[in-house]
C-alpha positions in Angstrom: -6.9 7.0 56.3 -8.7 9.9 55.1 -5.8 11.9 54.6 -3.8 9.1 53.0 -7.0 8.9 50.3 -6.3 12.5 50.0 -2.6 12.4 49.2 -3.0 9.4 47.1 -5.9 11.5 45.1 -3.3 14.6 45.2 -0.8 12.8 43.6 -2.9 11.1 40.9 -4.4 14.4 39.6 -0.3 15.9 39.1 0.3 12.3 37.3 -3.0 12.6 35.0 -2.0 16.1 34.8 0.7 15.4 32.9 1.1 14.6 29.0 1.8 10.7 28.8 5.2 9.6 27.6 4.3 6.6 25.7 2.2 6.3 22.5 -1.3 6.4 22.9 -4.8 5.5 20.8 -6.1 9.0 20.1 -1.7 10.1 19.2 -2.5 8.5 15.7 -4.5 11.9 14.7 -1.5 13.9 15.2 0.8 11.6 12.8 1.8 13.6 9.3 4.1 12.0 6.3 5.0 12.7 3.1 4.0 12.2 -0.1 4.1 12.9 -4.0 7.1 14.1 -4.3 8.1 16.3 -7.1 11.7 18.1 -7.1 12.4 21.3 -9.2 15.3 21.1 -11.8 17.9 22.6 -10.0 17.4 19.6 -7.2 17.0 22.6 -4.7 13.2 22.7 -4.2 10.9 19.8 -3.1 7.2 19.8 -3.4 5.2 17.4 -1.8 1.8 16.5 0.1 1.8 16.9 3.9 -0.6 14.7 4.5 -2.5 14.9 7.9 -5.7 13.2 9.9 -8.6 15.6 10.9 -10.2 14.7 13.6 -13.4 16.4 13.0 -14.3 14.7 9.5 -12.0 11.4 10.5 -10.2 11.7 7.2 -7.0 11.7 6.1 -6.5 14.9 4.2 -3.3 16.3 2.3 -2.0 19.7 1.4 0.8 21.1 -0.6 4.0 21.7 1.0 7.3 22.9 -0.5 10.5 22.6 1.3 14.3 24.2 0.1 17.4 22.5 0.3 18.1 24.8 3.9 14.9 23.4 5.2 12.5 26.2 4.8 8.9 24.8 5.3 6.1 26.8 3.0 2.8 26.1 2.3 1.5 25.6 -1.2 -2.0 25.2 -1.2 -4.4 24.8 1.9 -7.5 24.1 3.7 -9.9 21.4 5.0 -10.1 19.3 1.6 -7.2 17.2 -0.3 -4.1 18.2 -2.6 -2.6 15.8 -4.6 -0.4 14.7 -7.4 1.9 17.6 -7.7 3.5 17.9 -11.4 6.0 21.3 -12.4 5.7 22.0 -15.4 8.9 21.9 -17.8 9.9 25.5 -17.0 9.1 25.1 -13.0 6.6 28.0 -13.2 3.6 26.8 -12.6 2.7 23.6 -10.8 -0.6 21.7 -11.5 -2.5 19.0 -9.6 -5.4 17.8 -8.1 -7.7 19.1 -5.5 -11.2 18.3 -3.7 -11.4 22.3 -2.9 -14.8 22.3 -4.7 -16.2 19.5 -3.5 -14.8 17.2 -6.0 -11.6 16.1 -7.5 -10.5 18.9 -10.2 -7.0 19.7 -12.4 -5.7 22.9 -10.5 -3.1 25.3 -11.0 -0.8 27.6 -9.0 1.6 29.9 -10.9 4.3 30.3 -8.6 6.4 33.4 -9.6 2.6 35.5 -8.7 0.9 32.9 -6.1 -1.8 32.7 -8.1 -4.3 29.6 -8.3 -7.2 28.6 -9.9 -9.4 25.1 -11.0 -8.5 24.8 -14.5 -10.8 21.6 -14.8 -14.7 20.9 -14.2 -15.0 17.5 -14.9 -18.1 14.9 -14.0 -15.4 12.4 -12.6 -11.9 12.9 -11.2 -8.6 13.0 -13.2 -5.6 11.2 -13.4 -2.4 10.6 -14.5 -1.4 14.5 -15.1 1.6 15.0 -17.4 2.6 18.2 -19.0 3.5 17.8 -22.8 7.4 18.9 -23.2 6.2 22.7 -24.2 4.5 23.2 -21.1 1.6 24.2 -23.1 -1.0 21.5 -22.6 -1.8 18.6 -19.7 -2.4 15.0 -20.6 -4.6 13.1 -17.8 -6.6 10.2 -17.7 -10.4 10.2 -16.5 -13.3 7.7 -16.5 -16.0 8.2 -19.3 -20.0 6.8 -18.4 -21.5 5.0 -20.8 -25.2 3.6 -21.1 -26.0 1.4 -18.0 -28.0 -2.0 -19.4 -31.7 -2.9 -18.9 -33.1 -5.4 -20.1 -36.7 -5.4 -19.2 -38.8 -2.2 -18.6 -41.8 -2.8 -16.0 -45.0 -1.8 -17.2 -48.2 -0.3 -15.6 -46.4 1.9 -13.0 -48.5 5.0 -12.2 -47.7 8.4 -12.5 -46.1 9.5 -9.3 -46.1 5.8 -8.2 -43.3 5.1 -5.6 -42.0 1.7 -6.4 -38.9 0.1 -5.9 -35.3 0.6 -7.0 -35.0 -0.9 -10.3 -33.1 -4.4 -10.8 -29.2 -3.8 -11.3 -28.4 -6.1 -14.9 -24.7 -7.1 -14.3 -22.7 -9.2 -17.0 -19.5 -7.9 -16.4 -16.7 -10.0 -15.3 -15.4 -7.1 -12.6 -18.3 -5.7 -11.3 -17.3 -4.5 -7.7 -14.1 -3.4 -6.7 -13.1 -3.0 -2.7 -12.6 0.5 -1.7 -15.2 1.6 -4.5 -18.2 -0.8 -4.2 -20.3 -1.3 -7.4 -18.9 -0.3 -10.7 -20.5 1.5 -13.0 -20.6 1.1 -17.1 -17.6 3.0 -18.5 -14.1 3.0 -19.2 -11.1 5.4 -18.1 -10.1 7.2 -21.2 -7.3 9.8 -21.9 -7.5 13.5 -22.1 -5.6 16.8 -23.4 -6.7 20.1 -22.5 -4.4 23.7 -22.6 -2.3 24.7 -19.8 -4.0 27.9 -19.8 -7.3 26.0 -19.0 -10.5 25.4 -21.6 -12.6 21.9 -22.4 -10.6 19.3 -22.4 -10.5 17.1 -25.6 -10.9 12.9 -25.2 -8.1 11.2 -27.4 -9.0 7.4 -26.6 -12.8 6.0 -27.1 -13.8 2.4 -27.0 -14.5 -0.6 -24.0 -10.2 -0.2 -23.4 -9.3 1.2 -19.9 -6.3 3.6 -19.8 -5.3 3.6 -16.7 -1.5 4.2 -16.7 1.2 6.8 -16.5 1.4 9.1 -19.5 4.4 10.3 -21.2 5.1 12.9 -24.1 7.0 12.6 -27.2 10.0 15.3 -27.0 7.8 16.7 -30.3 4.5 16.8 -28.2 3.1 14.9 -31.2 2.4 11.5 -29.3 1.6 10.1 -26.0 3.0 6.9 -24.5 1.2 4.8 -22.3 0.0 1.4 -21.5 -3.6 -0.4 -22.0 -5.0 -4.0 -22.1 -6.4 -4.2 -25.0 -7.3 -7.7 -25.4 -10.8 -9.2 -26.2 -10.7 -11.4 -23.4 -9.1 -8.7 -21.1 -11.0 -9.7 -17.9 -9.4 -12.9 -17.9 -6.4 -11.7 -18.6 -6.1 -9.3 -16.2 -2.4 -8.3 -15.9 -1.7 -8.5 -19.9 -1.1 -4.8 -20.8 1.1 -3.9 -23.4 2.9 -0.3 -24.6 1.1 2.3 -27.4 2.0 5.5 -28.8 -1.4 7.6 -29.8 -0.8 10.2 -32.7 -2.3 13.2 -31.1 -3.5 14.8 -34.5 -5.2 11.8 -35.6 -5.6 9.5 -32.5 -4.3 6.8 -34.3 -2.8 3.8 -31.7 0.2 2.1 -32.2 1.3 -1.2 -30.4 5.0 -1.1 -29.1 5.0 -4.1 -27.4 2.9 -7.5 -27.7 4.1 -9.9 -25.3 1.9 -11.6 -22.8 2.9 -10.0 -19.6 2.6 -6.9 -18.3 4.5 -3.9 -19.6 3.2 -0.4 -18.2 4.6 2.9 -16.9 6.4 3.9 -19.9 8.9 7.0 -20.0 10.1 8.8 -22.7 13.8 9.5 -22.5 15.1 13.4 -22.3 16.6 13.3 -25.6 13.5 11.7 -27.1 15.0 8.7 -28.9 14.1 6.0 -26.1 11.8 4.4 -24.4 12.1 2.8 -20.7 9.3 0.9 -19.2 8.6 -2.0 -16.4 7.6 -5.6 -17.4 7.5 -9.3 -17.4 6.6 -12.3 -18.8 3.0 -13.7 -17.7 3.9 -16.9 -16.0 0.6 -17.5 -14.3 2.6 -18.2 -11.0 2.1 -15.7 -7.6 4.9 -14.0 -7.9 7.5 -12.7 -10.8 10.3 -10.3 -10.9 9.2 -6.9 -12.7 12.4 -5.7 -15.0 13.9 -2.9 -16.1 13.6 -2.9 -20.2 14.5 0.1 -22.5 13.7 -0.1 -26.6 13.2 2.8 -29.1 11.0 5.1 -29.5 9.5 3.4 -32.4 9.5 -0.2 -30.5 12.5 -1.7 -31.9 15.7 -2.9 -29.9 14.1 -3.7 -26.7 16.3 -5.3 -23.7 16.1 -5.3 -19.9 18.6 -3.9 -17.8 18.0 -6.6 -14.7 17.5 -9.7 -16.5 20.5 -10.4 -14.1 19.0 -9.1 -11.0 16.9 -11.0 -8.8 14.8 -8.2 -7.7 11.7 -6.7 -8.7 12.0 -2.8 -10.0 9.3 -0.5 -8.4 9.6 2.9 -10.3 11.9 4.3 -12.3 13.0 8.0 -14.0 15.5 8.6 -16.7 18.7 10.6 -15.9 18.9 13.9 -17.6 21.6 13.0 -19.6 19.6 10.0 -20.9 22.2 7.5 -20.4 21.2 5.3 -17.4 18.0 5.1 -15.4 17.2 5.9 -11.8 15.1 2.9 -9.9 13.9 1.6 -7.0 13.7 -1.9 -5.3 13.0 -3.9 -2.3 15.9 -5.7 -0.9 15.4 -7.4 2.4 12.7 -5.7 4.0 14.5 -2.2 2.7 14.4 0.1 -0.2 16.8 1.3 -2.2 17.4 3.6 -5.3 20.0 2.9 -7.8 21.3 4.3 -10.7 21.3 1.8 -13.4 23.2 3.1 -16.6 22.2 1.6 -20.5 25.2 -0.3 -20.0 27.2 -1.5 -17.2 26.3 -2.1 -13.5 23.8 -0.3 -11.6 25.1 1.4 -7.9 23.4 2.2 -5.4 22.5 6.4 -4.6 19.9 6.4 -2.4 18.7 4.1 1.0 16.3 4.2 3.9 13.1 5.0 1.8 10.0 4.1 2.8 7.5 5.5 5.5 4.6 5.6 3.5 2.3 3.1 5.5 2.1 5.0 8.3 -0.2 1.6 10.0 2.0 -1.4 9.3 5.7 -1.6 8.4 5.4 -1.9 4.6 8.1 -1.0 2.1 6.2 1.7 0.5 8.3 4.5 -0.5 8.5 7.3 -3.6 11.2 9.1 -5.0 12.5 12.1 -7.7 15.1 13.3 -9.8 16.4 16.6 -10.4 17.5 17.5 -13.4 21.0 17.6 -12.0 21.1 14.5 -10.3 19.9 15.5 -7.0 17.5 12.4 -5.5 14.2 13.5 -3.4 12.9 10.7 -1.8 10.8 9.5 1.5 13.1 8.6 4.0 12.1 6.1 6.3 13.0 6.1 9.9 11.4 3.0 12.5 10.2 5.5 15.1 8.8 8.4 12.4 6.3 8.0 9.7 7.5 9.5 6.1 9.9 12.4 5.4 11.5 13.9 2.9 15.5 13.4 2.2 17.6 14.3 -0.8 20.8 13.1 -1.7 23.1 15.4 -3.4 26.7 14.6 -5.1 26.6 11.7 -2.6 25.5 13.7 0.5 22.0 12.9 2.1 20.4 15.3 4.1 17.0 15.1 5.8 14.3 18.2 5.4 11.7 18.0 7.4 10.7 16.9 10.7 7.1 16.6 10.2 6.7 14.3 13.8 8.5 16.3 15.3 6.2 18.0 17.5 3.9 14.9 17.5 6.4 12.5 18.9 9.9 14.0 20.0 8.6 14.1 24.0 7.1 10.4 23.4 9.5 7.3 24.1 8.6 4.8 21.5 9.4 1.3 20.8 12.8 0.5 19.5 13.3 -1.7 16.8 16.5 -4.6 16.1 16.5 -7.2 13.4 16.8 -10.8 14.1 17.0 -13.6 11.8 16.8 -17.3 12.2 16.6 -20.5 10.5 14.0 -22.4 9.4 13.1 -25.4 11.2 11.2 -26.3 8.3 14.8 -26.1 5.7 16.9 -23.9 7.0 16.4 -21.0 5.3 17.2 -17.8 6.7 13.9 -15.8 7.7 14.1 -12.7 8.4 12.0 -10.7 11.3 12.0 -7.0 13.5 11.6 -7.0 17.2 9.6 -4.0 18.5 10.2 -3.4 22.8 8.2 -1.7 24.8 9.4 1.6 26.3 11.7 0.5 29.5 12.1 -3.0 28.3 16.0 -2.8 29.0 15.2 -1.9 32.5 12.5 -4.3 33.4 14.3 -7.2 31.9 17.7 -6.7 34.2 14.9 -6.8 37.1 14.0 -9.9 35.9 10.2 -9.2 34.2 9.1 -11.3 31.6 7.1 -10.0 28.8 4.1 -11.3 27.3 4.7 -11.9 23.1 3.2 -10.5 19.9 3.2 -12.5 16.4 2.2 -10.0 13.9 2.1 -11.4 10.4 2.2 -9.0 7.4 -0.5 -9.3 4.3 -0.3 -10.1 0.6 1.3 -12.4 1.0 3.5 -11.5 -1.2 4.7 -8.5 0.0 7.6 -7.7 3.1 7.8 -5.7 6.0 10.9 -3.8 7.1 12.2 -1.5 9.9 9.6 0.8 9.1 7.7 3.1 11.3 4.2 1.9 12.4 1.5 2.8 14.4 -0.2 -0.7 15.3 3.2 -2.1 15.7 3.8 1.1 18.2 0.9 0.8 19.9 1.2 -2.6 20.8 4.3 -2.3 22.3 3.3 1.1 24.2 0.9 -1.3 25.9 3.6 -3.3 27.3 4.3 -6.0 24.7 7.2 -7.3 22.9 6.2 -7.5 19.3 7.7 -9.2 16.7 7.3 -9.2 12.6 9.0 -11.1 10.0 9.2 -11.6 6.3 8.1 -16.0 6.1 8.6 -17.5 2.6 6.6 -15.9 0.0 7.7 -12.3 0.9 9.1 -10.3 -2.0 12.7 -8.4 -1.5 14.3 -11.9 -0.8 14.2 -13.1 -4.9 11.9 -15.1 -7.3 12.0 -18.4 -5.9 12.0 -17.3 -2.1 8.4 -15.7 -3.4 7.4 -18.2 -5.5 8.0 -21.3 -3.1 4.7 -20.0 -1.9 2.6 -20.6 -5.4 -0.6 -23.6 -5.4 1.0 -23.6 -1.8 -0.2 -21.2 0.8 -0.5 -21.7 3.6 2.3 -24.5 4.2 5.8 -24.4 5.5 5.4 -20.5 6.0 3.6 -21.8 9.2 7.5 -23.5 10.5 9.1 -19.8 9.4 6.9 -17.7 11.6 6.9 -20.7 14.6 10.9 -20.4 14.1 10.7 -16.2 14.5 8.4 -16.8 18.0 11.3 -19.7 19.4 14.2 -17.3 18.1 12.8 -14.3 20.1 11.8 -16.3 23.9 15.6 -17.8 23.0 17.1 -14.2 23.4 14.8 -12.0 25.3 12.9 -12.3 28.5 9.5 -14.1 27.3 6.3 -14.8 29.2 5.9 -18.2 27.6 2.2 -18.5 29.3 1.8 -15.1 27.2 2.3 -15.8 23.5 -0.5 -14.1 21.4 -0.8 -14.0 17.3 -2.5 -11.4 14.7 -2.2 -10.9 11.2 -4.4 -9.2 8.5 -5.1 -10.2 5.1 -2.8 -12.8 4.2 -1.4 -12.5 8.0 -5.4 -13.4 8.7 -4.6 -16.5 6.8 -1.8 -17.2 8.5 -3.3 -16.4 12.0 -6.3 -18.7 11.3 -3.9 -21.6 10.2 -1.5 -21.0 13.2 -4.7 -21.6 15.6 -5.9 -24.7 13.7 -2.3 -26.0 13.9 -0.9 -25.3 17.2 -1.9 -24.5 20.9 0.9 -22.7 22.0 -0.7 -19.0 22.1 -3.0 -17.8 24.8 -5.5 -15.9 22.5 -5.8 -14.8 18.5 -7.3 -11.9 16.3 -7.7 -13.2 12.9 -8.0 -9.9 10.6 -9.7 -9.8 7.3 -8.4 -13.1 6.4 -9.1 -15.8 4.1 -10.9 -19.1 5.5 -12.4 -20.8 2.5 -10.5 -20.6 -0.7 -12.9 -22.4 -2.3 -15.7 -19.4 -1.6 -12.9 -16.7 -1.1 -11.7 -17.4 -4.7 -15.2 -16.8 -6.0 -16.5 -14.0 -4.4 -14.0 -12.0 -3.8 -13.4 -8.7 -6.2 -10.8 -10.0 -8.1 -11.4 -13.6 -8.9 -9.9 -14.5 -12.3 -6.9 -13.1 -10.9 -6.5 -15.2 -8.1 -7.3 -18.2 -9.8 -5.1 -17.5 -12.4 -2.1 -16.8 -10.2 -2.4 -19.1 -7.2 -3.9 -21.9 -8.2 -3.5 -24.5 -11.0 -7.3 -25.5 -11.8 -10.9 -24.4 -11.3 -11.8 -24.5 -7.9 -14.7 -27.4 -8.9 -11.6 -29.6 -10.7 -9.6 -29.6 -7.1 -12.0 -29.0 -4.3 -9.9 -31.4 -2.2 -6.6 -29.3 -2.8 -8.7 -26.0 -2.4 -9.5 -27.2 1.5 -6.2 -28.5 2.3 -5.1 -25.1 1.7 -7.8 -24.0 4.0 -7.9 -22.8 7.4 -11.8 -24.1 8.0 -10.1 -27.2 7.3 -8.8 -27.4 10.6 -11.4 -25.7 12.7 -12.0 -28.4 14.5 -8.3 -28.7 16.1 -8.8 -24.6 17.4 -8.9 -24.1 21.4 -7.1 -20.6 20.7 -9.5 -18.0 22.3 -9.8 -16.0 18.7 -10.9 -13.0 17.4 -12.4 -11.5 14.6 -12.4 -8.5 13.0 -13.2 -7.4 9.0 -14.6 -4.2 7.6 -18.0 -4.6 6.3 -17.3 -3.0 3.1 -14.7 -5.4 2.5 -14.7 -6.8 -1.1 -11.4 -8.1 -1.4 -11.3 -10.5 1.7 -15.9 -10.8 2.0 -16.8 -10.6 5.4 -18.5 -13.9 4.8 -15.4 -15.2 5.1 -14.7 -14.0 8.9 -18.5 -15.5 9.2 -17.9 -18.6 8.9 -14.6 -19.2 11.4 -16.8 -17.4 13.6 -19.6 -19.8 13.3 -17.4 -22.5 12.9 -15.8 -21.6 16.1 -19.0 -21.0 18.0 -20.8 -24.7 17.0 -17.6 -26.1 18.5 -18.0 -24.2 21.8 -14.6 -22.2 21.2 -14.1 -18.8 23.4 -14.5 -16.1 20.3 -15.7 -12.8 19.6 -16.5 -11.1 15.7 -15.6 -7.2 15.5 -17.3 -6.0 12.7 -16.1 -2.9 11.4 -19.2 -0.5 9.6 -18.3 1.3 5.7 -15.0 -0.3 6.2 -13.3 -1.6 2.7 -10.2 -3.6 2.9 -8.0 -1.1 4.4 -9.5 -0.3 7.7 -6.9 2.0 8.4 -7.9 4.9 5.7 -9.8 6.3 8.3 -7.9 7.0 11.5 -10.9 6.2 14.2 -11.0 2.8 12.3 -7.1 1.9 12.8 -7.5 3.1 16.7 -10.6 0.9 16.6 -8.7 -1.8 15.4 -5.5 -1.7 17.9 -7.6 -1.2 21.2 -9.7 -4.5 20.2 -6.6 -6.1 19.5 -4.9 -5.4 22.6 -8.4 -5.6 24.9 -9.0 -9.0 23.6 -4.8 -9.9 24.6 -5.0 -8.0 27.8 -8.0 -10.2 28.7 -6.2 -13.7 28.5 -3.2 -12.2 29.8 -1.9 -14.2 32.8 1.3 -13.8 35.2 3.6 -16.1 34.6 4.0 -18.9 37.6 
């Protein structure tokens, strides 16, 4: 026996002395992806941030990277701090952006013939927005000005050297917390010029307007373009912005546009005569499709491009020759960039981007164009977080391998689409199916495998086949996991999205239940094992699932929504939500404000649920998660709340908190895990 122990304790030592083959927690600080891209204008050079996680600070953190059409890696900039928002100038000499080198964000400079570098900008708060005027002789940006906080009453009769306590905070703003940021303070983001060769930057905007947007040049350098809400009532109106042209010389503001809707992220075209910009008419609804408009550069002659097109545009860039315009767009869980000229149809030069959201399998994506034609652009790929492709006269090539040493000797989970009807109306829904490493195998010997539902946020938004980490993670531990994109997802057209409007949650609920029967009808399913998570919206979603059906052995609710009623009045960005999902006040339809919500129905759960919301959450108030918990408790249910400390609503900023996240997910699964009969 003793020598059996021994051999047995032998042979456990080689195994744990060898690296594991499967994805595990603490892998998530060696993922990198790319970002901010910005080709040169031969379409030969890329530069871009390499973004990285550091596991001694916990932070994501981002350098400069460049990379050549033959795939030569060289660093830009470096060093324990963040990079960001590369810009060339018009020449491609000198490159400026942003950095935290000194402690805070700054406007820096490298010129790259030399090497050289320096901070060109000392500013109290950080910049924005960078865009060199057509000269190359001066940077635009946008930064937040302070102005006098209020107080109203001044306590007499304190003591000289008196300790007392903080002073009351006077708030009569409509926004006055944001999540991510916490409490605002008094101020308004204005725009800034300064010289390229460095100096005090000059303020060109004053006033209560914020100006927030992408800047664009006049081809004379005497006007900037850009987008503001100017509107007295402009926190109700939240999403109204409209176009302006300032007169550098004597800051004079000119409106281009004045419908209600929003029209932002305005570009100048190369020859300087037109304008192209993203927009849409307010409809109050949940959802609308953002078009593609062009007009002059004085206002006049405006017309979309994809009135037609039943898809929303995501970016855009004008084509040197100023005849068309490059965009980008979700369709069905993917995106795409197409070339879209001033008049005929748009084609397609550019696929597989995405890989941005490096946690969940989100569309986000970013791409460039050369000034002879070449496309730089994030490719996506299910099993690697974000690189950087271009597509030449037709040709794609990939550049980088940033994962490669990361992941190349790890077998991950493969990915397949599936799609299936509706029970609810038929409607094709689409979804991904994530197996775990060695599924093929351990299905032909006949094991079945326990189920995860993971529901994806917004709600209006759409997964795709998209590299994630969670998603990974959870199928490294041995589950079959499955995502869709339910009614109300974008990429699938205007009324798939809007279906969803004064509606939510509702017949998504049949979508998602018609995913779960689609997979157990094609794979090998532990029935007994059928578990459900979502954040966000997919919190919503989870919550409702449990109050609605019995069918899954355990749930983690995420972040989620439980009370519109309170949700939709203390969450950050109330008027919004009202405005946009709702039809009345939530005092003029309490009844319809509760069907909608999942405490509703707390008194059908016997789903052994989870809870888990970042404290610092403004968007989704923890208060929120509070109550299904308490709700759950007074009725004797089996449930747990995971509260995650200085977390706003993206947990997974910092990497600790996304691991957190996963292995309480999967210990709470794992614990009503049982073998199948």
């Amino acid at each position: 026996m003793v020598i059996a122990e021994e051999s047995n304790a032998q042979s456990n030592s080689s195994l744990a002395s060898q690296p594991p083959k499967i994805l595990q927690l603490e892998d998530v600080f060696n993922l990198e992806y790319a970002s901010n891209l910005e080709i040169n204008n031969k379409g030969d050079e890329v530069y871009f941030v390499r973004n990285y996680m550091d596991i001694l600070t916990d932070k994501k953190l981002g350098n400069i990277w460049k990379v050549d059409k033959d795939k030569n890696l060289t660093p830009v900039t470096n060093g324990l701090h963040s990079d960001f928002s590369p810009v060339l100038s018009p020449d491609n000499t000198k490159l400026a952006y942003i950095s935290t080198a000194s402690g805070s964000a700054q406007i820096h400079m490298q010129w790259l013939e030399t090497g050289a570098s320096g901070q060109m900008s000392h500013l109290d708060h950080a910049p924005s927005n960078i865009s060199w005027s057509p000269d190359g002789k001066y940077l635009a940006f946008t930064r937040f000005v302070d102005t006098q906080a209020k107080s109203v009453v001044t306590l007499p009769g304190k003591p000289k050297n008196a300790k007392w306590a903080k002073p009351a905070v006077y708030v009569d703003e409509m926004y006055y917390r944001f999540d991510g940021a916490g409490f605002t303070k008094p101020g308004n983001s204005q725009i800034f010029v300064m010289s390229a060769d460095g100096g005090a930057a000059r303020q060109l905007t004053y006033g209560t307007t914020d100006h927030r947007s992408h800047l664009s040049w006049s081809k004379d350098g005497q006007q900037i373009i850009y987008s503001a809400n100017t509107r007295n009532d402009s926190e109700l109106e939240w999403t109204d912005s409209n176009i302006y042209t300032l007169n550098i010389a004597s800051l004079q503001s000119t409106p281009l546009t004045s419908r209600n809707g929003p029209d932002n992220h305005p570009i100048v075209s190369p020859n300087g005569k037109m304008i192209a910009y993203l927009g849409s008419d307010q409809n109050y609804k949940n959802y609308e499709n953002t078009e593609l408009y062009i007009m002059n550069l004085d206002g006049s002659d405006k017309r979309s491009l994809t009135a037609n097109f039943d898809r929303s545009v995501n970016s855009i860039q004008w084509a040197n020759n100023s005849k068309a315009v490059y965009m980008s767009y979700h369709d069905r869980g993917q995106t795409y960039v197409a070339y879209q000229p001033l008049n005929g149809k748009k084609r397609i030069v550019a696929k597989n981007l995405g890989g941005l959201s490096f946690g969940r399998p989100y569309t986000g994506s970013e791409f460039d164009v050369s000034q002879n034609g070449t496309i730089a652009f994030t490719y996506s790929d299910p099993q690697r977080p974000a690189d950087i492709s271009i597509n030449r006269k037709g040709r794609t090539s990939q550049l980088t391998t940033l994962n490669s040493d990361a992941l190349d000797h790890k077998t991950l989970a493969t990915i397949k689409e599936l799609n299936v009807k509706s029970s609810f109306d038929g409607r094709n829904i689409q979804a991904w199916v994530a197996y775990p490493p060695g599924y093929a195998a351990e299905k032909k010997a006949g094991k079945k495998f326990p189920l995860i539902l993971e529901i994806h946020g917004g709600p209006v938004t759409n997964y795709g086949p998209h590299f994630s980490a969670e998603i990974q993670l959870m199928a490294a531990s041995g589950y079959v996991v499955v995502y869709a994109n339910p009614r109300g997802s974008d990429s699938y057209g205007k009324e798939f999205a809007q279906i969803i409007y004064n509606n939510y949650p509702s017949q998504d609920y049949d979508d998602l239940m018609s995913v779960v029967d689609g997979v157990i009808a094609e794979e090998s399913i532990d029935q007994q094992a059928l578990f459900v998570t979502g954040g966000s919206g997919g919190g919503v979603l989870t919550a409702w699932i449990v109050g609605h059906t019995d069918r899954f052995k355990a749930a983690v609710v995420a972040k989620p929504v439980i009370n519109w009623f309170s949700f939709a009045l203390t969450t950050d960005i109330y008027p919004f939500v009202i405005k946009n999902w709702f039809e009345k006040m939530p005092w003029e339809d309490p009844q319809h404000y509760m069907a909608l919500s999942p405490i509703s129905y707390v008194g059908n759960v016997t789903t052994p649920t989870m809870l888990l919301t970042g404290e610092a959450d403004k968007r989704t108030p923890i208060a929120e998660t509070e109550q299904f918990y308490q709700a759950l408790k007074l009725r004797n249910v089996d449930t747990a709340m995971v509260r995650i400390p200085d977390a706003p609503h993206g947990i997974y900023k910092r990497p600790s908190n996304l691991m957190s996240k996963v292995a309480h997910i999967l210990w709470w699964f794992d614990k009503y895990q049982q073998p199948e009969s």
